[in-house]
N, C-alpha and C positions, 0 to 999 in steps of 0.2 A: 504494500500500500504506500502511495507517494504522501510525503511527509507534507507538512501545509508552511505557509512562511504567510507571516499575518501581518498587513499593513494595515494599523486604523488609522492613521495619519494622511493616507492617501485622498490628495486634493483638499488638501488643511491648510496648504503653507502660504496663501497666500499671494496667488500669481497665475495667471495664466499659463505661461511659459515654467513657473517650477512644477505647475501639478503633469505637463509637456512632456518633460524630462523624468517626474517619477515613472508615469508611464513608459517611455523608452527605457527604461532602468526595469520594469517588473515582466514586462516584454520579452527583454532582452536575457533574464534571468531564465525565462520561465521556458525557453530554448536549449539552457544550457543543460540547465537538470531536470528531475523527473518530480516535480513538485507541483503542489498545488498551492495557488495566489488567492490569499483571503482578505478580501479588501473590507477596511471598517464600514460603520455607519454615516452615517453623513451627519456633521455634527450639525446645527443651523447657526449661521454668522450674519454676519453684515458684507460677504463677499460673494455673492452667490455664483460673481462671474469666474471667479476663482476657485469655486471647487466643483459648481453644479452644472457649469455651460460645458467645459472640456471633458467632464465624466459624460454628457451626454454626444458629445463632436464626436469622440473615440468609440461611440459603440460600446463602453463596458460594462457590462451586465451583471456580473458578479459581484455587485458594491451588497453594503450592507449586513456582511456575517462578523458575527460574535463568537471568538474563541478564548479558552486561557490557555495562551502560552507557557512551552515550557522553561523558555528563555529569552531576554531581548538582547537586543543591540542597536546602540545608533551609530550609522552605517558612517562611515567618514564624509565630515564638511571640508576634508581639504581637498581644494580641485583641481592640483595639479597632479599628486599622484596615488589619488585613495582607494581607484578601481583594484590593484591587485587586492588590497589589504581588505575591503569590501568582500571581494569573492574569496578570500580565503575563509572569511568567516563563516561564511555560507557554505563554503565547503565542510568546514569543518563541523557546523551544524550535520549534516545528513551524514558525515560517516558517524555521530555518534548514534549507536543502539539504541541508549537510553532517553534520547529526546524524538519528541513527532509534532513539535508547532515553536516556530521562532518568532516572535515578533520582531518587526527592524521597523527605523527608521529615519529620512535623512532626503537630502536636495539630491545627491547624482549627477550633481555637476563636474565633469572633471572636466581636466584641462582635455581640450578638444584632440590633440595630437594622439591622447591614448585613445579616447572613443574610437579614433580612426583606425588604429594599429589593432584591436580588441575583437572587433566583431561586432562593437555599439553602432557604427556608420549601416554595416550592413540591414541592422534591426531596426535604424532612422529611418533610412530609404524604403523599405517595405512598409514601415506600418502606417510612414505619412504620405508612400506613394511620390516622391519626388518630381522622378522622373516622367510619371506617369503612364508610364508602361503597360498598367494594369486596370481592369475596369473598378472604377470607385466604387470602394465597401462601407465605408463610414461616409458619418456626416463630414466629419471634418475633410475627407476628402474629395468629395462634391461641391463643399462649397468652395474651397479652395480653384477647385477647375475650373467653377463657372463666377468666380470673382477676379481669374486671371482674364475671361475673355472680356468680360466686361470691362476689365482696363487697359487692354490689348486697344480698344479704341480710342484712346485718348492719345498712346503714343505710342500709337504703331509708326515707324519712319521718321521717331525722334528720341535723342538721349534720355533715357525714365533717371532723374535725379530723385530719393527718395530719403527724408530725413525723418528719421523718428527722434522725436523730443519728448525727451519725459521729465515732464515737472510738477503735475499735482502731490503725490503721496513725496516726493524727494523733497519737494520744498519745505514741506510737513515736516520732512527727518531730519531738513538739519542743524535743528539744534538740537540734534541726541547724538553725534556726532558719528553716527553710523559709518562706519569706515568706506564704505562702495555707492552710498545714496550721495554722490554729488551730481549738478545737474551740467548741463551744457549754457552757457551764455550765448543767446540768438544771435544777437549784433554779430559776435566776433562768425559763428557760422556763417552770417550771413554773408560777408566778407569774405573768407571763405570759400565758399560757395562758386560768389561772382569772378574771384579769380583764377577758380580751377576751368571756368566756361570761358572764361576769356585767353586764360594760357595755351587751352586746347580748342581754341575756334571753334565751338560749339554755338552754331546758328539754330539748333531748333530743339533747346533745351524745352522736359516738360519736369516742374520739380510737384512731387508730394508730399504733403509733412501726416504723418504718422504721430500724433500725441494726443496726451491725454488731455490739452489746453488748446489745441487747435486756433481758438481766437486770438489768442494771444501770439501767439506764430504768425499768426499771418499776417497779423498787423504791424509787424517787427519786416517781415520780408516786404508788405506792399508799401511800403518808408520808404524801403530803397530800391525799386522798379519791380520787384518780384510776382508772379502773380502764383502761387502754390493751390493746387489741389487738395483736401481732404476729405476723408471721407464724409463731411456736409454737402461736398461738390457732387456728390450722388444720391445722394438722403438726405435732403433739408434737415429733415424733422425727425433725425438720428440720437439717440443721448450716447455723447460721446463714449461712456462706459459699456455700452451694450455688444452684446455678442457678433452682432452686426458690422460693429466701428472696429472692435479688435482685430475678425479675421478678415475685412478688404485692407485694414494698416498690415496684419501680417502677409496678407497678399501681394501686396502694393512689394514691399519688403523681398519678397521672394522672388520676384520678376526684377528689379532693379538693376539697371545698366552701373550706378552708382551709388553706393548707399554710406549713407552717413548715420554714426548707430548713437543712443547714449549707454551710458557705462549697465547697461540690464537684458537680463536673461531674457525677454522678448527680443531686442534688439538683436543676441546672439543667434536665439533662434529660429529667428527671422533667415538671417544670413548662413543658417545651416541649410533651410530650404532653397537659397540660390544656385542655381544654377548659371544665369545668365551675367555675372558680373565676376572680373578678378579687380574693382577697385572696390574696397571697403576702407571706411576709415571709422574711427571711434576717441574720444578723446583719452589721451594718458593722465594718470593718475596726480602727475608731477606737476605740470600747468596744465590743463587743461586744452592743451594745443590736439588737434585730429593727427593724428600719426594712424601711418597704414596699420592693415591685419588680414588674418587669413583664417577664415572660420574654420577651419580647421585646422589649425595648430594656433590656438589661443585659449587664457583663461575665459571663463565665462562670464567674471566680474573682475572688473580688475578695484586695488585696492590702494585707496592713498596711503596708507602706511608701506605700500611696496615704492621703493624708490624707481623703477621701471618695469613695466607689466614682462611675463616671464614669456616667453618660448620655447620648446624643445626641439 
């Protein structure tokens, strides 16, 4: 009988993109060994979009069982290299005789180079359909294909410049001095911006901002000649928080010729679904300048207390 490994934390933590990533992580596990994935209850918060939209995007049906574990563990929040030390634990769960339920739990963010080298990429590309290869099984990948064609019109035969800015809940954070919730300053973006389209003769630039402030962005870009897309520019009468605004920004995101991220997990993950772009940039931790990256070999967050975000 296949041993159970029990997540009640499952789409607790807080984010669209981390409940994203627990998914790819219980996915990815549930391939490896011969176990059974016990997802908790749904606890009720004040975040619905954060645990109740992506449990239903994914398809996952097994939410909602109560076990007592015979052991837990919180899996590593280091994300440059927690994945071996993760699955050793797990390993070492199932060869012991005397246990038959583990609880864990943790983000699964690692530093993206190991995702890559692991077999995590491979279990990215299947379950979110990337490449699109396959006919769409989930919600989440339906709508993703039919909010690509829907933006394929706007700039189809033009540069997609695509910025996500995220300032609501960051600006919130920072006087708790959260080490990774700092924000982008629009101005300097926007600057930015005009001189990466001008250094590269870009005549039929189209830019989208992706944020959770949208107004506030655009009013910042249309100062300086800008005229930005978001997703109001399809849906008047959108709340910017709704499941709706999340996956045409993660859309927008995933088709991008150019993408400029802020320092968060949607940002990342965003840019793990591209396909169509090698420029990404992101600000560094150090000043806040956009220094390139490569979603796949990068941290997921990077930290001000790192004097330069790591590579391998």
């Amino acid at each position: 009988m296949n041993k159970n490994i029990y997540f009640p934390s499952f789409g607790t933590k807080l984010g669209f993109a981390n409940t994203a990533f627990q998914y790819l992580f219980i996915s990815h596990i549930s391939k490896l060994f011969p176990i059974n994935i016990v997802l908790g209850q749904l606890v009720e918060n004040n975040y619905p979009v954060a645990a109740a939209f992506p449990i239903e995007l994914f398809g996952i049906e097994n939410y909602g069982g109560i076990i007592q574990p015979d052991c837990r563990v919180e899996l590593s929040m280091d994300r440059l290299d927690g994945y071996n030390n993760d699955i050793s634990n797990i390993q070492a769960f199932i060869s012991d005789p005397t246990l038959q339920s583990l609880e864990i739990s943790g983000y699964f963010q690692y530093h993206t180079s190991l995702m890559n080298s692991c077999g995590l990429r491979e279990t990215f590309d299947d379950i979110f359909d990337v490449h699109g290869a396959q006919p769409s099984t989930t919600k989440f990948q339906k709508i993703l294909h039919e909010n690509k064609k829907l933006l394929s019109q706007f700039y189809s035969n033009k540069t997609l410049i695509v910025c996500h800015i995220r300032l609501g809940d960051y600006k919130m954070y920072e006087s708790h001095n959260i080490d990774f919730t700092y924000t982008v300053n629009i101005s300097a973006l926007v600057t930015t911006i005009k001189d990466f389209i001008a250094f590269n003769y870009i005549r039929n630039a189209e830019i989208y901002i992706a944020s959770d402030a949208p107004e506030e962005c655009v009013t910042v870009f249309q100062e300086n000649g800008l005229n930005p897309l978001t997703a109001k520019s399809f849906f008047p009468d959108i709340e910017i928080t709704s499941g709706t605004a999340l996956m045409l920004d993660l859309s927008a995101i995933s088709v991008a010729n150019v993408f400029y991220a802020s320092n968060s997990s949607f940002s990342l993950f965003g840019s793990l679904l591209n396909r169509e772009s090698t420029l990404f940039f992101r600000p560094s931790p150090r000043d806040k300048e956009m220094i390139g990256y490569h979603p796949w070999n990068t941290q997921v967050l990077y930290k001000q207390s790192t004097s330069y975000p790591c590579t391998l």
